[in-house]
N, CA, C and O of each residue as an XYZ file, in Angstrom:
844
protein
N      17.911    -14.511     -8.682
C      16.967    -15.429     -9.308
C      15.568    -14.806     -9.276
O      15.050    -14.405     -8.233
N      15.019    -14.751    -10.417
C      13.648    -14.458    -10.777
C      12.434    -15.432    -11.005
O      12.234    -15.937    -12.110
N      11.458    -15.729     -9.678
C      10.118    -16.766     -9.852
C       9.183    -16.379    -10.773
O       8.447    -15.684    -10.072
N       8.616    -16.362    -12.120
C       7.778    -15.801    -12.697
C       5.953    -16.809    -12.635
O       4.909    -16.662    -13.270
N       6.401    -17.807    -11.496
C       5.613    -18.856    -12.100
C       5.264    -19.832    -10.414
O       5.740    -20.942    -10.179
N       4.610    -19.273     -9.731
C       4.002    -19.724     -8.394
C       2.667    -19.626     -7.937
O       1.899    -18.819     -8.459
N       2.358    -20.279     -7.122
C       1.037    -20.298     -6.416
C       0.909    -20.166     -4.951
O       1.766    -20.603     -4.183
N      -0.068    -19.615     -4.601
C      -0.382    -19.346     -3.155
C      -1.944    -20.515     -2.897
O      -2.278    -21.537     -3.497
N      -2.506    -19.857     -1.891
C      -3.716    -20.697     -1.238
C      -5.096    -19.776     -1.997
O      -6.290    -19.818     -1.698
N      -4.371    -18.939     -3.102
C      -5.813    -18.561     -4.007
C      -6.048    -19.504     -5.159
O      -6.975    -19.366     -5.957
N      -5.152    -20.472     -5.199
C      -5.518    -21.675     -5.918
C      -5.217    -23.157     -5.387
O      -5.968    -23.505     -4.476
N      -4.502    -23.852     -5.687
C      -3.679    -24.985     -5.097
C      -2.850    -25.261     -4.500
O      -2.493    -26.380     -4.131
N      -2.362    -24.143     -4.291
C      -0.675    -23.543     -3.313
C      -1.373    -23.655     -2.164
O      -2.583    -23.454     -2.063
N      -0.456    -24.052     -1.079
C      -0.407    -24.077      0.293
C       0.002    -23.020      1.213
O      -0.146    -23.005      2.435
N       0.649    -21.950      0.305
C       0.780    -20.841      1.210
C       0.243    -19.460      1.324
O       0.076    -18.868      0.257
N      -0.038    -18.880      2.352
C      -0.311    -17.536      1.515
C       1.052    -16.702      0.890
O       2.239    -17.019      0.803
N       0.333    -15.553      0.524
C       1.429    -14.699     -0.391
C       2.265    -14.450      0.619
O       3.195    -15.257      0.627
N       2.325    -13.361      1.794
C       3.202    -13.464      2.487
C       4.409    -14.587      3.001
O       5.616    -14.416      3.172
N       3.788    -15.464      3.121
C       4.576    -16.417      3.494
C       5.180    -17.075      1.992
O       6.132    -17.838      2.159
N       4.903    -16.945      1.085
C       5.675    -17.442      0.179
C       6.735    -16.397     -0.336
O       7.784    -16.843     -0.801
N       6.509    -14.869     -0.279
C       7.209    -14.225     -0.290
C       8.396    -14.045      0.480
O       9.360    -13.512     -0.069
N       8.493    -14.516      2.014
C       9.370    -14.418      3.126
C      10.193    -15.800      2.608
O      11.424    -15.820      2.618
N       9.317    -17.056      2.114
C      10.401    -17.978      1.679
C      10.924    -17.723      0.403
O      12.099    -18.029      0.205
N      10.242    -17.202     -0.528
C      11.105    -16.545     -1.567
C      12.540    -15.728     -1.349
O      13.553    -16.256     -1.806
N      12.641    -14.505     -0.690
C      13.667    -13.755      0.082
C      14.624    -15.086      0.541
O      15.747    -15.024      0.041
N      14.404    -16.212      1.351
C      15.285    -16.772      2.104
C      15.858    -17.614      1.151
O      17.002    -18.035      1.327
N      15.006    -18.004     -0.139
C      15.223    -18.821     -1.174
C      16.789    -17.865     -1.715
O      17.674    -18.345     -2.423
N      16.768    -16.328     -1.098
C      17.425    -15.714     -2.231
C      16.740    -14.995     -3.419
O      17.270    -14.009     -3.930
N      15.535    -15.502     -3.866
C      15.119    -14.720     -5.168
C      15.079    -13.215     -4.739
O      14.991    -12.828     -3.573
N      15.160    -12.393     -5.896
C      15.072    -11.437     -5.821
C      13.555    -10.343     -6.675
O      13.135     -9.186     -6.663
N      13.255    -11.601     -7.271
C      11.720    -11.128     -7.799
C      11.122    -12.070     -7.608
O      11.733    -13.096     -7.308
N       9.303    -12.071     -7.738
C       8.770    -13.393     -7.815
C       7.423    -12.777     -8.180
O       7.153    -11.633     -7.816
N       6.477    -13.601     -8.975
C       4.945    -13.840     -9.685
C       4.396    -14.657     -8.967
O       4.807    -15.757     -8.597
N       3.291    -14.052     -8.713
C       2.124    -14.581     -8.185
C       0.982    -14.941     -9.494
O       0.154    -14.145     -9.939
N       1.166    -16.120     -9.874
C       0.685    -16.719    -10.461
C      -0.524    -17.715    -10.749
O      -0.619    -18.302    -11.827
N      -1.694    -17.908     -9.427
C      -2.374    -18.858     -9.654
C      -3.316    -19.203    -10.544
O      -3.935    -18.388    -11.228
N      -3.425    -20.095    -10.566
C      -4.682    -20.897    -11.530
C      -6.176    -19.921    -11.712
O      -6.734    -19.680    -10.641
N      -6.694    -19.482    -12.691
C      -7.792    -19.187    -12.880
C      -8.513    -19.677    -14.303
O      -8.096    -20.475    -15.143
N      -9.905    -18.805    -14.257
C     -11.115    -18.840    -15.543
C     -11.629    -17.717    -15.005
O     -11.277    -16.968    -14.094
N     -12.757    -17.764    -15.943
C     -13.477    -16.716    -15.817
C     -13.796    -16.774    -14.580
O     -13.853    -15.707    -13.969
N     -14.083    -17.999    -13.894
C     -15.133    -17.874    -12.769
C     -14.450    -17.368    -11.598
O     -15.025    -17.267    -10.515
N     -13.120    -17.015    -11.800
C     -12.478    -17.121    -10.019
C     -11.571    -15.750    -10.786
O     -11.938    -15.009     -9.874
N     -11.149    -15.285    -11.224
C     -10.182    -13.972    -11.977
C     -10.276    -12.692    -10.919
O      -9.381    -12.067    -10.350
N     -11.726    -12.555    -10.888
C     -12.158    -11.720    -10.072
C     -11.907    -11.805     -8.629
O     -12.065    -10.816     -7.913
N     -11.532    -12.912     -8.179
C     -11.805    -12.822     -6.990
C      -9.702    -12.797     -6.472
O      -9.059    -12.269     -5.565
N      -9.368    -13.650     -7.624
C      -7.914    -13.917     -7.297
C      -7.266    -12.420     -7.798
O      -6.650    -11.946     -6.843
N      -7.220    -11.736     -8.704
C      -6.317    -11.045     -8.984
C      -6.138     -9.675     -8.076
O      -5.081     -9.386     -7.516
N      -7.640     -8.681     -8.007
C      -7.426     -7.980     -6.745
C      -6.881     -8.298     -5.437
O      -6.259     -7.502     -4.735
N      -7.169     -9.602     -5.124
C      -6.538     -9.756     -3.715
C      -4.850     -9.857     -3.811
O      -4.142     -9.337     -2.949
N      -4.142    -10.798     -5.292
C      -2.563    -11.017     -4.731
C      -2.048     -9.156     -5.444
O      -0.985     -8.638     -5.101
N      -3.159     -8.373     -6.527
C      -2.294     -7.678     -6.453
C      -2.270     -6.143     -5.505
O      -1.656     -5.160     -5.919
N      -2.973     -6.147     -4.306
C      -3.547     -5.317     -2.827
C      -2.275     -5.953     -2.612
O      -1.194     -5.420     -2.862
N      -2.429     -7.066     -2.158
C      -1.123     -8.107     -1.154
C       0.379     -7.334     -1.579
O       1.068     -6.628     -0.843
N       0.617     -7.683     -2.895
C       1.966     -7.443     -3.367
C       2.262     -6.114     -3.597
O       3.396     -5.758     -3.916
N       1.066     -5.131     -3.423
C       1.174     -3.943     -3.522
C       1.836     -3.312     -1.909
O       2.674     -2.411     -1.866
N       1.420     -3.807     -1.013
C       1.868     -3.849      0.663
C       2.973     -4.650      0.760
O       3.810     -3.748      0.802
N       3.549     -5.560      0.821
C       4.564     -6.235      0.548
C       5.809     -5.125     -0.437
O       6.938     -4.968      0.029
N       5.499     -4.607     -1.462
C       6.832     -4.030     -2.045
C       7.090     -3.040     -1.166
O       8.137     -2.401     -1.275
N       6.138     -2.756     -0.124
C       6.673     -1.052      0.351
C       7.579     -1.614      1.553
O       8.572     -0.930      1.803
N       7.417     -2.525      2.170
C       8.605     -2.795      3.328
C       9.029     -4.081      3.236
O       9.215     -4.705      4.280
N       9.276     -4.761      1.843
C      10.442     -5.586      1.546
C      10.987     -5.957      0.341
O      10.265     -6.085     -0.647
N      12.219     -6.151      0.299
C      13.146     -5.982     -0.861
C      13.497     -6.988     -1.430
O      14.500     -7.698     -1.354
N      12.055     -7.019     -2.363
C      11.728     -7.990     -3.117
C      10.966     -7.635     -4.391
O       9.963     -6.954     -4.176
N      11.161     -7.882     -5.430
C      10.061     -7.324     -6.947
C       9.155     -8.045     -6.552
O       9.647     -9.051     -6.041
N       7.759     -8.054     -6.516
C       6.577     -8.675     -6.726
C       5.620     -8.856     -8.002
O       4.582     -8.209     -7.869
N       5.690     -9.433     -8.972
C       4.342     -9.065     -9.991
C       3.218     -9.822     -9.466
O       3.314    -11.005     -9.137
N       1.703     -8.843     -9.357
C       0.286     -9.745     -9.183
C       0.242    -10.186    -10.375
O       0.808     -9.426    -11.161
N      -0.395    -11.514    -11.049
C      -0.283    -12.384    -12.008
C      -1.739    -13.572    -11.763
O      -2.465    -13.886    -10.820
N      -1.607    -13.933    -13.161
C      -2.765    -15.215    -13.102
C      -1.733    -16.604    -13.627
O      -0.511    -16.461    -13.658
N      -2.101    -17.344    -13.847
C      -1.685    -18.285    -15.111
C      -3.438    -19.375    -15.337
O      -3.908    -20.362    -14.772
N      -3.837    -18.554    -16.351
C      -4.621    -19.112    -17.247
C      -4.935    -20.474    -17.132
O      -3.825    -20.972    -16.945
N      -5.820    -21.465    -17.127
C      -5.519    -23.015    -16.945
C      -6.706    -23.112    -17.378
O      -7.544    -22.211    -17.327
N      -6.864    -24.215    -17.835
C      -7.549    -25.387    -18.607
C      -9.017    -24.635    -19.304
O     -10.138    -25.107    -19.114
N      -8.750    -23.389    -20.134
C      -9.718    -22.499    -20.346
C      -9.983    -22.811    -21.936
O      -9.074    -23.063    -22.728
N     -10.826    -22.775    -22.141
C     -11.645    -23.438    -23.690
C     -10.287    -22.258    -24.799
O      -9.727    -21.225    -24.434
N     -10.202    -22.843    -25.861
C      -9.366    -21.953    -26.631
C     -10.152    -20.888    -27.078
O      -9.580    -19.798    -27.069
N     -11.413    -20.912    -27.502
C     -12.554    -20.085    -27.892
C     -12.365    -18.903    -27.028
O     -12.077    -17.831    -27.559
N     -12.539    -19.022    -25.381
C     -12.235    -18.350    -24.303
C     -11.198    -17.742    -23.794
O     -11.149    -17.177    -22.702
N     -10.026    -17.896    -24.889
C      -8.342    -17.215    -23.924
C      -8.728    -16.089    -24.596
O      -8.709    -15.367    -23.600
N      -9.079    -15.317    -25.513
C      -8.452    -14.046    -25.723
C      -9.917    -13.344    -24.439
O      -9.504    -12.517    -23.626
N     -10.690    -13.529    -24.399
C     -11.737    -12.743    -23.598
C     -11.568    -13.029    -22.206
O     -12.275    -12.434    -21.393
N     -10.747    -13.836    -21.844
C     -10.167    -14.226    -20.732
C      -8.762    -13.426    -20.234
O      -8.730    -13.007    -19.077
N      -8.141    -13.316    -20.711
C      -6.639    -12.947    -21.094
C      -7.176    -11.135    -20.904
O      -6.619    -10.416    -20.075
N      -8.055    -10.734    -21.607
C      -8.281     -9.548    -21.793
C      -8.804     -9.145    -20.428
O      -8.103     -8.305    -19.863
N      -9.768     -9.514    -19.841
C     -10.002     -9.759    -18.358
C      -9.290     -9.467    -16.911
O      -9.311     -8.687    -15.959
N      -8.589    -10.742    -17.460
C      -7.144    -10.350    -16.692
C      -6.839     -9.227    -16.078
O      -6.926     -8.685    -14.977
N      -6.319     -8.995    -17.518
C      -5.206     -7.189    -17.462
C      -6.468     -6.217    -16.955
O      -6.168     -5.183    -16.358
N      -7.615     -6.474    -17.141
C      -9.026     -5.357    -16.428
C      -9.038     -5.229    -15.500
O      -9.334     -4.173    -14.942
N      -8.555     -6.783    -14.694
C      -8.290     -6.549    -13.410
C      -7.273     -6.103    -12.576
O      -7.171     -5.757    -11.399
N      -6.503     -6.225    -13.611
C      -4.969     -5.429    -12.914
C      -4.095     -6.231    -13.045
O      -2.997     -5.680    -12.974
N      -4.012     -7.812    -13.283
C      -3.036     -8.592    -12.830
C      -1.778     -7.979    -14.119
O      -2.129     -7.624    -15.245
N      -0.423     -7.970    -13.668
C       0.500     -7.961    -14.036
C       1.409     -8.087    -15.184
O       2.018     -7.344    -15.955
N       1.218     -9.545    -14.938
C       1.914    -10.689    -15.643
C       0.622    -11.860    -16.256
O      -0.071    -12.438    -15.419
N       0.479    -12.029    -17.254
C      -0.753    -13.181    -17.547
C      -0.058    -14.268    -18.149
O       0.694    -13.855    -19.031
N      -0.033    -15.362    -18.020
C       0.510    -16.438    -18.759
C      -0.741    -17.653    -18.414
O      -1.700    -17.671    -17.642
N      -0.220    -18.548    -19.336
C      -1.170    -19.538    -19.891
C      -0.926    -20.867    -19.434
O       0.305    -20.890    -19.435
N      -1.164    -21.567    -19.190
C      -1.253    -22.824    -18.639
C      -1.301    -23.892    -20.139
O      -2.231    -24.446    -20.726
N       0.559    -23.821    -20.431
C       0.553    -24.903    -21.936
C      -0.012    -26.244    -21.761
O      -0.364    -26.781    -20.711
N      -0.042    -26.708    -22.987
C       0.006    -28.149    -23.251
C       0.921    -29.235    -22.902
O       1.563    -30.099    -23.500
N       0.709    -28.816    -21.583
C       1.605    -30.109    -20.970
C       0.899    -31.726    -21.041
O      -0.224    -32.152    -20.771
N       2.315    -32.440    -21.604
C       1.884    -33.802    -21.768
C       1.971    -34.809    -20.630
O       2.342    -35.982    -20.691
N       1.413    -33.876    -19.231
C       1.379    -34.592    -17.906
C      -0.526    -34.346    -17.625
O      -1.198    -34.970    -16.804
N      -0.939    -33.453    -18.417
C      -2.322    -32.850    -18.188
C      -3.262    -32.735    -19.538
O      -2.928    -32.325    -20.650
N      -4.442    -33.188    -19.128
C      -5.232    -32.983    -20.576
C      -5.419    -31.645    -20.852
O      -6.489    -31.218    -20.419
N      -4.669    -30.772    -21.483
C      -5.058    -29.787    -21.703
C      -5.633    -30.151    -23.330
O      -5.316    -31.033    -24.128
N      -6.845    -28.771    -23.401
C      -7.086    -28.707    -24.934
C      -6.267    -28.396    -25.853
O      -5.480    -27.520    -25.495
N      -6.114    -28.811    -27.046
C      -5.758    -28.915    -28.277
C      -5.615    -27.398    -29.091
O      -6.449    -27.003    -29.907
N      -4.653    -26.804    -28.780
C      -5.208    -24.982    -29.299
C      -4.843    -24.094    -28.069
O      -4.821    -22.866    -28.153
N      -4.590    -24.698    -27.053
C      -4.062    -23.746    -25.991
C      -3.524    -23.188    -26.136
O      -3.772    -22.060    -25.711
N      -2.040    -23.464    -27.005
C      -0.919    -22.405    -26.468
C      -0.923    -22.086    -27.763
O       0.261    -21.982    -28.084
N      -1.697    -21.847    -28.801
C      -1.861    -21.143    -29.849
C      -2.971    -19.608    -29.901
O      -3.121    -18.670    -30.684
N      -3.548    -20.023    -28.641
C      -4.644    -19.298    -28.239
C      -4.306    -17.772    -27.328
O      -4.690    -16.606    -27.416
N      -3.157    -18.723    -26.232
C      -2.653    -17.723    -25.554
C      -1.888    -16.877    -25.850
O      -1.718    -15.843    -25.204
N      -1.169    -17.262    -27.118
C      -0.182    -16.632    -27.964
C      -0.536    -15.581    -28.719
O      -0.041    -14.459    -28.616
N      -1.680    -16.019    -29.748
C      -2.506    -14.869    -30.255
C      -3.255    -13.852    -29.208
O      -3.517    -12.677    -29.466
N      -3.467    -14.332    -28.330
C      -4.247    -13.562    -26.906
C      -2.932    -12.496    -26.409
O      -3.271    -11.436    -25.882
N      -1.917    -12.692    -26.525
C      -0.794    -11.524    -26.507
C      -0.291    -11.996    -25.322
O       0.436    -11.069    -24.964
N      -0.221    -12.841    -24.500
C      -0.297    -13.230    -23.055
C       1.379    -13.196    -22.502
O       2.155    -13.906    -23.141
N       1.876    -12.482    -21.472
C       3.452    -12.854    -21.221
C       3.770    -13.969    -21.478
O       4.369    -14.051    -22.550
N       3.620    -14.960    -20.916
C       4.581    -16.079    -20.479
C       3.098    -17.653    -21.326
O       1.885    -17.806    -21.471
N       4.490    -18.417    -21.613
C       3.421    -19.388    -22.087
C       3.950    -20.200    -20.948
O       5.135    -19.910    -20.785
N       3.453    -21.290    -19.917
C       4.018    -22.079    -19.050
C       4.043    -23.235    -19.446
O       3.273    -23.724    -20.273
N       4.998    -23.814    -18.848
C       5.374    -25.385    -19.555
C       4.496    -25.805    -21.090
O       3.541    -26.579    -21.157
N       4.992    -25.219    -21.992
C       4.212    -25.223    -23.275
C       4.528    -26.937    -24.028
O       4.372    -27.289    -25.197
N       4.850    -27.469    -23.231
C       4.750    -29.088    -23.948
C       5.173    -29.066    -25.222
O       5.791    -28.081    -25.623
N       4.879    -30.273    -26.160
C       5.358    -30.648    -27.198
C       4.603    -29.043    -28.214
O       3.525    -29.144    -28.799
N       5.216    -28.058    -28.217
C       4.987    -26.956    -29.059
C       5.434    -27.244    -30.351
O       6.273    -28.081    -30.684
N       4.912    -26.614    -30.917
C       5.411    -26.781    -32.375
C       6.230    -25.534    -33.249
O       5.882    -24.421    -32.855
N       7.138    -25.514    -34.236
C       7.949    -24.639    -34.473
C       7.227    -23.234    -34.734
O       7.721    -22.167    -34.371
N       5.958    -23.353    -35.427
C       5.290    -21.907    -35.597
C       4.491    -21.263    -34.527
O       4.027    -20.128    -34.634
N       4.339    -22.080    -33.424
C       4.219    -21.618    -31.945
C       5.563    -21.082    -31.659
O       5.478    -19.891    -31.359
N       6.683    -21.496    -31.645
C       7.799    -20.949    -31.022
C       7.925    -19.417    -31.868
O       7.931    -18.260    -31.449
N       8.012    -19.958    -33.145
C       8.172    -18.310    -33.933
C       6.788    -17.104    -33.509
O       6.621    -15.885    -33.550
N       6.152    -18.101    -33.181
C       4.750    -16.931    -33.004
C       5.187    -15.919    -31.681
O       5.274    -14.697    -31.564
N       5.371    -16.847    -30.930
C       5.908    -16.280    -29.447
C       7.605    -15.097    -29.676
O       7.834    -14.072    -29.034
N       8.242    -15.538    -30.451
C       9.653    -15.065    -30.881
C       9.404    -13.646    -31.304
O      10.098    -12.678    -30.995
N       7.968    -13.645    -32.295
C       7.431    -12.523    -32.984
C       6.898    -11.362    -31.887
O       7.126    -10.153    -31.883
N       5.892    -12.397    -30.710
C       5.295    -11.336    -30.052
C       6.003    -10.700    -28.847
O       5.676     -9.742    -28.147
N       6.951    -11.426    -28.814
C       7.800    -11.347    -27.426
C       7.474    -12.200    -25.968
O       7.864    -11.820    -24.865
N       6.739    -13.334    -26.200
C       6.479    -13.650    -25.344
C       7.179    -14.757    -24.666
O       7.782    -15.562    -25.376
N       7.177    -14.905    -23.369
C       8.488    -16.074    -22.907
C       7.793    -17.564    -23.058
O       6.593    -17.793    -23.211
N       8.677    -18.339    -22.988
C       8.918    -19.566    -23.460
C       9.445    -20.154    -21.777
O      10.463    -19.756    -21.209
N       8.467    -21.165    -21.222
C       8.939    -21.921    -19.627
C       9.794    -23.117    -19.834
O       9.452    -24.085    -20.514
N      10.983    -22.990    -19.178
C      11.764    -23.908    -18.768
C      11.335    -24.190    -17.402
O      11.480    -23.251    -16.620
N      10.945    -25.039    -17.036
C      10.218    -25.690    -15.782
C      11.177    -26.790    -14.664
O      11.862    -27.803    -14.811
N      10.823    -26.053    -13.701
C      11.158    -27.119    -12.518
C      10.361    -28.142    -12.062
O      10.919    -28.965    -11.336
N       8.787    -28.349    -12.393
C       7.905    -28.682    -12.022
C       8.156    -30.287    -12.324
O       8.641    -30.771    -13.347
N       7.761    -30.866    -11.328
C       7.767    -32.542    -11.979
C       6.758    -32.806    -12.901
O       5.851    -31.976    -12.953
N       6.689    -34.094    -13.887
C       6.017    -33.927    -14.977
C       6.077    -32.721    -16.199
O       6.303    -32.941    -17.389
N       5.856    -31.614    -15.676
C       5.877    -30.751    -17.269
C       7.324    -30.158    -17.678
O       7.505    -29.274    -18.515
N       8.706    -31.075    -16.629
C       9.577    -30.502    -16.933
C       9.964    -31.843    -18.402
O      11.007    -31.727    -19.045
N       8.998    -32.946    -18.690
C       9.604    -33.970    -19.166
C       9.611    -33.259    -20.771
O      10.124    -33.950    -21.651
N       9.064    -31.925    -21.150
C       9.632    -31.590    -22.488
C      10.385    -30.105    -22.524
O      10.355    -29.331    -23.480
N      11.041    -29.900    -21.305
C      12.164    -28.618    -21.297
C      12.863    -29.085    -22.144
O      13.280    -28.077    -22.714
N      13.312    -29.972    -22.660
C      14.680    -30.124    -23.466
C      14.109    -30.254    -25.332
O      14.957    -30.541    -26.177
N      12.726    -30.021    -25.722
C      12.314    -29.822    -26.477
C      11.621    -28.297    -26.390
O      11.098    -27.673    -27.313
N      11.711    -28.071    -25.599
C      11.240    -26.376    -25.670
C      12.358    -26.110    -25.947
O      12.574    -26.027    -27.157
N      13.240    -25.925    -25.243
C      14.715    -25.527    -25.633
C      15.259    -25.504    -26.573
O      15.860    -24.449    -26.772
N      15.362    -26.450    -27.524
C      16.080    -26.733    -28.752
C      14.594    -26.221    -29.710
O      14.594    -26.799    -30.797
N      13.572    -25.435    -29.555
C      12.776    -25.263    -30.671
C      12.732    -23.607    -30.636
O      12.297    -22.878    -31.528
N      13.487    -23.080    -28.947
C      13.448    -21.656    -28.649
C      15.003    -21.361    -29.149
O      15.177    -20.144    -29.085
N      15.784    -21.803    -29.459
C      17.263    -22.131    -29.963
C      17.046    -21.360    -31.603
O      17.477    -20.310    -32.079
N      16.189    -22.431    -32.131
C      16.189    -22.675    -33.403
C      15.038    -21.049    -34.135
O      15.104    -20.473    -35.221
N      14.235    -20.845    -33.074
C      13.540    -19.542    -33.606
C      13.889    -18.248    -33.332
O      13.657    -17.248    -34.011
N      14.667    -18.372    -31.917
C      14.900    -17.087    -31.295
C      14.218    -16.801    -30.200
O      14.723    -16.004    -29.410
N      13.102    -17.307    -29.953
C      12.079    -17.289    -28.777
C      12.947    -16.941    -27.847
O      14.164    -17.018    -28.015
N      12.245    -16.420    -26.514
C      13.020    -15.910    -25.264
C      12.315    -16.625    -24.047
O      11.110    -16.624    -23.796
N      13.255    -17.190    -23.403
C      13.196    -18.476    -22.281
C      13.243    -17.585    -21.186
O      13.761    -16.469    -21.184
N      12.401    -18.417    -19.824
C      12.599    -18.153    -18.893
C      12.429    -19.797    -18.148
O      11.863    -20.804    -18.573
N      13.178    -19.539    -16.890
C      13.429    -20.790    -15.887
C      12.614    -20.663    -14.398
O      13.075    -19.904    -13.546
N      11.512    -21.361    -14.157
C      10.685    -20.872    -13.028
C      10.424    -22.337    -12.271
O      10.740    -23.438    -12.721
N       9.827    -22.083    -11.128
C       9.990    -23.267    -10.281
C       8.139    -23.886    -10.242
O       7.749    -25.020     -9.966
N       7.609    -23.105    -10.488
C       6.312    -23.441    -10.398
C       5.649    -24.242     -9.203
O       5.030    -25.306     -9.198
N       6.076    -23.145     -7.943
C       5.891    -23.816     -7.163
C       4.685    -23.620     -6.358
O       4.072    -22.557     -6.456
N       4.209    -24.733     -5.414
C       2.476    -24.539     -4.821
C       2.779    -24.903     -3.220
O       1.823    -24.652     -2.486
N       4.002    -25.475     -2.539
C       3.975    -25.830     -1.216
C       5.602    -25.678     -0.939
O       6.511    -25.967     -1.717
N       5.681    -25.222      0.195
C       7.143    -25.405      1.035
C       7.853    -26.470      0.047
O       7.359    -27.369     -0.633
N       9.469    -25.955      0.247
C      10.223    -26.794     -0.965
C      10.140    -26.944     -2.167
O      10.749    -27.780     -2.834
N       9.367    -26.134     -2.551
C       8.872    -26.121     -4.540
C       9.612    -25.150     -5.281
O       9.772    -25.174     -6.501
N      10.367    -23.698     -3.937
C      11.171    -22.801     -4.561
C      12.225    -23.025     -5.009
O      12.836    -23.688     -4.170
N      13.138    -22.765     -6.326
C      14.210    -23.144     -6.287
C      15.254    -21.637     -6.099
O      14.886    -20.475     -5.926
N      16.400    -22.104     -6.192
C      17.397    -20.667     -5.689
C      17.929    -21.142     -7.030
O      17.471    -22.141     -7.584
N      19.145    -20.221     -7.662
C      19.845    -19.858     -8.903
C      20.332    -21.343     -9.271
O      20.197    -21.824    -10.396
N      20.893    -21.984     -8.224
C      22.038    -23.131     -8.660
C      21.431    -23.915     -9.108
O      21.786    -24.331    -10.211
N      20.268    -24.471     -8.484
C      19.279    -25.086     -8.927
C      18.757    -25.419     -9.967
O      18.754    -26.475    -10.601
N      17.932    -23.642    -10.236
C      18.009    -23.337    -11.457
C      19.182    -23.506    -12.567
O      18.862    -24.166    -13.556
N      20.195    -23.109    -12.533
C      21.230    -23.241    -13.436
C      20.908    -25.064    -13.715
O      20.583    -25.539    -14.803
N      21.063    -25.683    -12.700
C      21.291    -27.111    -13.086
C      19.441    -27.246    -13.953
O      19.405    -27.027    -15.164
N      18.418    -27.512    -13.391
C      17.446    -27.354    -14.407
C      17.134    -26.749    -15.527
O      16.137    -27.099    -16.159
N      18.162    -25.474    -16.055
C      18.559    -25.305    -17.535
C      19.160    -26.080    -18.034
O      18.757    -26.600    -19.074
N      20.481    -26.467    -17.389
C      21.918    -27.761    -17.767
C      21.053    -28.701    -18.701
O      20.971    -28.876    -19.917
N      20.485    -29.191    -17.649
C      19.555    -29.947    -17.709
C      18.581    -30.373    -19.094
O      18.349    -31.454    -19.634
N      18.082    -28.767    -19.411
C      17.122    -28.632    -20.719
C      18.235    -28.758    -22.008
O      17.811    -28.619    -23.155
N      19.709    -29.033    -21.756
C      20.773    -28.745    -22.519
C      20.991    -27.134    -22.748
O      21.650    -26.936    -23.769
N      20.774    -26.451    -22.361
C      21.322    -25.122    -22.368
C      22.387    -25.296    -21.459
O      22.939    -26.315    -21.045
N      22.657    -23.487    -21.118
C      23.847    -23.583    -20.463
C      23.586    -22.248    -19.494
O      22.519    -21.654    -19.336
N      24.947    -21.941    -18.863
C      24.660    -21.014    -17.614
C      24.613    -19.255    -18.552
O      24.067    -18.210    -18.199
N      25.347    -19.540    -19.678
C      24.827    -18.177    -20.462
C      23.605    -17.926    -20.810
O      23.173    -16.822    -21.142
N      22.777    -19.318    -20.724
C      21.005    -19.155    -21.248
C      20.779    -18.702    -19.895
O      20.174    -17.633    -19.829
N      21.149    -19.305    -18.659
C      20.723    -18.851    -17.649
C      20.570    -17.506    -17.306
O      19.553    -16.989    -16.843
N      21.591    -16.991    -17.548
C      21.755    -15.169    -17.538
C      20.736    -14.582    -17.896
O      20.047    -13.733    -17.331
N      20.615    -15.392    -19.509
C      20.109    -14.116    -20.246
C      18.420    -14.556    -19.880
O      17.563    -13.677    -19.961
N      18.015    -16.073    -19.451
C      16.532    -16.262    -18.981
C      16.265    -15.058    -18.045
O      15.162    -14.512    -18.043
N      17.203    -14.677    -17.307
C      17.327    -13.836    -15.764
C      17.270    -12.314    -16.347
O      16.966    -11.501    -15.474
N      17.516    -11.710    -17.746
C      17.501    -10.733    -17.531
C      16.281    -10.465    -18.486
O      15.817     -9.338    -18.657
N      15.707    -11.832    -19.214
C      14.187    -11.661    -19.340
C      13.076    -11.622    -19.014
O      12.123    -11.178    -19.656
N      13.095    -12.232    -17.647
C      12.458    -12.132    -16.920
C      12.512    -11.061    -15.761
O      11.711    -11.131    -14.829
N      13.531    -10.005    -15.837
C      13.842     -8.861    -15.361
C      13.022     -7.959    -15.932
O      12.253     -7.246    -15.287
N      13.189     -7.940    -17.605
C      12.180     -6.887    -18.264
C      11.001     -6.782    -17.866
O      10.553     -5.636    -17.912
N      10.279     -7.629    -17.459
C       8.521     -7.919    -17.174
C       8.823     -6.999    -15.945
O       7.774     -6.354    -15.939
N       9.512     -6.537    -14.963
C       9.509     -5.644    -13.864
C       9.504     -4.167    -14.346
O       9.500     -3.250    -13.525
């Protein structure tokens, strides 16, 4: 199982990296993203530190690590100069903090992050079909979510990543002890989105490529 989509105590997460990494391993995963919340104002300060951390961490444990952001509540005007940022700083993996219909996000987000070239769109909410093809086009993944609240439109991401081709991934999005999930889990939170354990696979070996 592959986490593309977590937090530590450089944002809202309760743990540090280490320690989410050691429960990752026990979780079973075999990769995991360090993902927290940023803007302009904090990028700098979060991305050198998880990706030093995960850079020490891969050398004595057997575990994939990507350093990563996930983008959040950033003006649409602001994702591509944001996004670009990012990757200046080194982080990894960049994904976007969608339009989830649990959070006011702005209107243009995940159209923003999309054109911004960004990996992963996260819990991209009620998306719309030329968002899905946009993402299908650029290669970018599509979140099937464990998260309470933004998992309430996995089963409309799903059937719109079906219909374009888009490429899914299944992440736990987690911020405190118990938020990780292990494969079965996962499998059942695809079930779930109405996919099946063959989407599961192939979420697993898309989220393999990003390594």
């Amino acid at each position: 199982m592959i986490d593309l989509h977590t937090h530590t105590i450089f944002s809202d997460g309760d743990l540090v990296p280490s320690e989410l990494v050691r429960r990752a391993e026990q979780t079973g995963l075999s990769g995991i993203a360090f993902t927290d919340h940023g803007d302009l104002s904090n990028i700098d300060f979060i991305i050198p530190r998880v990706a030093a951390i995960a850079e020490e961490l891969k050398q004595v444990l057997d575990i994939n690590i990507l350093p990563g952001i996930e983008i959040t509540h950033v003006p649409p005007s602001l994702m591509k100069k944001t996004v670009e940022r990012a990757r200046e700083l080194g982080a990894k993996i960049v994904s976007v903090h969608g339009e989830s219909i649990v959070e006011p996000i702005a209107p243009g987000t995940n159209r923003s992050g999309l054109e911004a070239g960004i990996d992963l769109l996260a819990h991209p909410g009620l998306l719309t079909e030329d968002e899905a093809r946009m993402a299908k086009e650029k290669g970018i993944l599509l979140e099937i979510t464990a998260r309470k609240g933004h998992c309430l439109t996995n089963g409309h991401v799903a059937r719109l990543a079906q219909k374009t081709g888009a490429k899914l991934v299944v992440n736990s999005d987690a911020h405190t002890v118990g938020d990780l999930i292990d494969a079965a889990m996962a499998r059942q939170v695809v079930r779930g989105a109405g996919l099946t354990d063959a989407d599961f696979d192939i979420m697993q070996q898309n989220a393999l490529a990003l390594f």
